[in-house]
N, C-alpha and C positions, 0 to 999 in steps of 0.2 A: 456821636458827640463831637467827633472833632471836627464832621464838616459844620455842623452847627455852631460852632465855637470861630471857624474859619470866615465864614458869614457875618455872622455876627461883629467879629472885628473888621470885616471891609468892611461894614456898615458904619462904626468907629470911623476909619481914616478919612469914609466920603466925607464925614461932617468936622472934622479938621481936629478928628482925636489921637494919640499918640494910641501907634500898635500896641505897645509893650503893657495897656493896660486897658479896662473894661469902664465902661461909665455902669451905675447902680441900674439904670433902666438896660441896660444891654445884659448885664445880670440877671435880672427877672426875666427877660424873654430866651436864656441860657437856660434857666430852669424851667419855666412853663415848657417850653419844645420838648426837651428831655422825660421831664414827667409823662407828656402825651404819649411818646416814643417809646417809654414804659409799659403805660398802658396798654397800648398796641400788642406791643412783647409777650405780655403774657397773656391777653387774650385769646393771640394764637398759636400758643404755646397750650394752654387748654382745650381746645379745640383740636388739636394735631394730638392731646393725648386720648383724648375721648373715642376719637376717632380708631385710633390705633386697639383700645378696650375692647370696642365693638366688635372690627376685622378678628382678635382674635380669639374670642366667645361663640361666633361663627363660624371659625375655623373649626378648631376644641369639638364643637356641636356635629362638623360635619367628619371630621376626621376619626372621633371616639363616641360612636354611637352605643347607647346603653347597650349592654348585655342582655338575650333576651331571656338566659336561664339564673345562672349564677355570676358575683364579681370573680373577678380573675384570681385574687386572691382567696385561698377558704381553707382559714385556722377553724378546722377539725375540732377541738380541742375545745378552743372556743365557744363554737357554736353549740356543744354539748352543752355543755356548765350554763351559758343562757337558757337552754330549748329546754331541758331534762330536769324536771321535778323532783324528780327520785321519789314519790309518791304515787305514779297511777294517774294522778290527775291533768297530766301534761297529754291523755288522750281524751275526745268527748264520753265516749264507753268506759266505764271504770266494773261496772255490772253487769251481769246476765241479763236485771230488767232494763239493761238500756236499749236491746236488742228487741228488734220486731219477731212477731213469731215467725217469718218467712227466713230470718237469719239465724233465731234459734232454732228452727226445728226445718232445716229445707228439705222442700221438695222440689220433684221437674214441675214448672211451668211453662206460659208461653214467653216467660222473660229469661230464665235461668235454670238452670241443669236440665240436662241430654235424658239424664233418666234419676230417678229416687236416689239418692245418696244411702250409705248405712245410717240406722238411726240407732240410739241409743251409745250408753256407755260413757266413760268420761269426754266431758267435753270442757276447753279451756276458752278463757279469753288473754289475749294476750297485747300489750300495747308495746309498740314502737317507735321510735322516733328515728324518721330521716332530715337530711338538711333540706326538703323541701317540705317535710311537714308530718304529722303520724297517720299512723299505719293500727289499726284493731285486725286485731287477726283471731279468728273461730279455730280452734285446733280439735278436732274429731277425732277421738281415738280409735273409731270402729270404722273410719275412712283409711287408715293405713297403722294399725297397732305401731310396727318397728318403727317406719318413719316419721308418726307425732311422738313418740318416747326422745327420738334422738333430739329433735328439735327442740322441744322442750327442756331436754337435759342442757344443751346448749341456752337454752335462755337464761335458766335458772342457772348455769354457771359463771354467768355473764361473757362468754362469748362475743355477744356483739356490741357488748359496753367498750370495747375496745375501737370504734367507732372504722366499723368494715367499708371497704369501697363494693359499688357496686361496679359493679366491673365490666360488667358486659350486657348493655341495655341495647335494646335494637328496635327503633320504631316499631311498630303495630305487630311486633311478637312477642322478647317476654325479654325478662331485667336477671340477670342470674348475679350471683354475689356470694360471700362464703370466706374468702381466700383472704388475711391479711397478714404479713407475715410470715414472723414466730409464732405467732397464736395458730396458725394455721395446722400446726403439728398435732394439736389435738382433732378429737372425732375425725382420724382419717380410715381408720376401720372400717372394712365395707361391711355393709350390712347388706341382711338378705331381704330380695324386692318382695314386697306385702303384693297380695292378690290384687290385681286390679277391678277397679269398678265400672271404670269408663268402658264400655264396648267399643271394642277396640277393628280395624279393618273397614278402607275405603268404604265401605258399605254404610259405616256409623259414624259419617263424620259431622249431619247434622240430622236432627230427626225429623217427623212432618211437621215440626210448628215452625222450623229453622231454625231451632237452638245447636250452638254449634259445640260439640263435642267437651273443649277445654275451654273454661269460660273465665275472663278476664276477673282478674283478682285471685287466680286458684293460683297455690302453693305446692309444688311438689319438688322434686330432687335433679341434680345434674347428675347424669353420669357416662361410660362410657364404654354400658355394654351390661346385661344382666348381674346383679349381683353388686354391683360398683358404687351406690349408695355412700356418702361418708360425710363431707361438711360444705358439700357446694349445695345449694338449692338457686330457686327460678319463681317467679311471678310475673304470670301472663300480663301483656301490658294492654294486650286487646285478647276478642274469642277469636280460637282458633279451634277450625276442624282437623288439624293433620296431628297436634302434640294427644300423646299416649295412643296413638293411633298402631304402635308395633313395637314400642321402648317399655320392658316390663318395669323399670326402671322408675316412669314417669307416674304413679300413682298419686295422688290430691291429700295433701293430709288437713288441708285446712284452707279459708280462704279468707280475703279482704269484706269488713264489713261496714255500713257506715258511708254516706256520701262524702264525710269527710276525706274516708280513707282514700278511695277511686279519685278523688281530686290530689290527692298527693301523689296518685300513679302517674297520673296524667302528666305535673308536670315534672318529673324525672329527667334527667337530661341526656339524652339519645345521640348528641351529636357525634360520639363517638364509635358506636356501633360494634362492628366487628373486630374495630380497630382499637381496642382500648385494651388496658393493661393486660397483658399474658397472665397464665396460673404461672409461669416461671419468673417471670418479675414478679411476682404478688407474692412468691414465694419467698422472695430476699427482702423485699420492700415492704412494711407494714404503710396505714396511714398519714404517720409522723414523716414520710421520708420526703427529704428534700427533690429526688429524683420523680417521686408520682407529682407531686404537684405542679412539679415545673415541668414533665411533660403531658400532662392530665389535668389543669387546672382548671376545670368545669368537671370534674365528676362529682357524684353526689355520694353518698355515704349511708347505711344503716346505723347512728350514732348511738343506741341502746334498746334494748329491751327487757320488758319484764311481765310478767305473770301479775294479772291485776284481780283476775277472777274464774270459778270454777263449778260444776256441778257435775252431776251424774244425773245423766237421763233414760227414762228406762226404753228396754231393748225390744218395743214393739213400734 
């Protein structure tokens, strides 16, 4: 404005007007210039901000690419109280008849089991809930008497309403979990290893259809040496022929049922592997703790389980 105004007054003195003052028509064209000057101003002032929006949207986009399991953040706790019905109903299987007869009553085929499971005797259903989704789980009791007792006593204690980390998942072998805490001082009593069923020895690690030994969705125990049974278990993430191949230890007491469930196996998040919380951190550290999250912030959790449904079936 002031070279405008500078102007404007030498335009004044060429026509024999006195500096010190403005004629009404040098006035208006003082204003009109400024208004356009305006104008200008902010239009690219608009532009230079639009611009900048853009740049860093596209930054943003390239620098913090979605997560492709979990957010960074993961209120445990939270996510219970959302997920967790507390009635059964938060699994698709609430009943025995939701079950096909291949998952009530299995047998070896050319899809699943190495050989005949035990049949008969109490058999449970049980639902789960993790933070990627639930879990139905077949509990057999004539597939490992001790080890579906323990189990079960843990569900119905509420054990894993305490919402458990899974602790040690490993790509295309198996997901163990068990350990949170204080809580973890219960069922640490070894229990003694039930008969196995799997035939066991390089020999039987798949049979002539290629069904492979230990088959993805089966449940059985960690431990760390015959006899060693007590509150860690495992769920195959893929089949595997080498697990219960020579660990009396590794006995099935139950398995994943349901497409829903295998989809919640799948995605589990692995990226930690062998590397993920110690039984000795898990020992001091339950779920709540400020120290799993911040160095474990993608792990997943077993956030509850419960007993939905149940029968006895007879022993032929």
């Amino acid at each position: 404005l002031h070279t405008i105004m500078a102007t404007v007054k030498g335009i004044g003195k060429r026509k024999g007007q006195r500096s010190s003052g403005l004629s009404s028509s040098a006035w208006i064209g003082v204003l009109l210039v400024g208004s356009i000057s305006l104008m200008i101003l902010m239009a690219t002032w608009f532009s230079f901000s639009l611009s900048v929006t853009t740049t860093t949207n596209q930054n943003d986009g390239a620098a913090h690419p979605p997560e492709p399991d979990l957010p960074k953040e993961r209120p445990g706790a939270d996510i219970a109280k959302e997920t967790d019905t507390g009635d059964g109903e938060s699994c698709p299987f609430s009943s025995m008849s939701d079950l096909t007869d291949e998952e009530r009553y299995p047998q070896a085929n050319k899809y699943r089991h190495i050989v005949d499971p035990p049949v008969g005797g109490n058999v449970t259903l049980v639902c789960c809930q993790t933070t990627k989704g639930p879990w139905n789980i077949v509990v057999h009791e004539r597939w490992a008497p001790l080890g579906s007792r323990r189990f079960l006593d843990m569900v119905q204690d509420g054990y894993f309403n305490n919402i458990v980390p899974l602790m040690r998942c490993v790509k295309g072998f198996l997901c163990q979990f068990g350990l949170n805490g204080k809580a973890s001082n219960k069922y640490r009593s070894n229990l003694q290893d039930d008969q196995q069923w799997l035939p066991g020895g390089p020999n039987h690690r798949k049979n002539s259809l290629g069904v492979k030994r230990f088959q993805q969705g089966y449940f059985s125990y960690a431990g760390a040496g015959p006899n060693t049974r007590s509150n860690q278990l495992f769920v195959a993430l893929e089949d595997s022929p080498f697990l219960a191949g020579g660990s009396p230890w590794e006995v099935v007491f139950g398995e994943l049922v349901g497409s829903h469930s295998f989809n919640t196996l799948r995605q589990i998040y692995t990226g930690y592997g062998e590397k993920g919380p110690s039984q000795g951190f898990l020992h001091k550290h339950d779920s709540s703790s400020p120290e799993l999250k911040k160095e474990f912030p993608l792990l997943d959790f077993v956030i509850s389980c419960r007993v939905v449904a149940h029968e006895i079936q007879p022993m032929e």
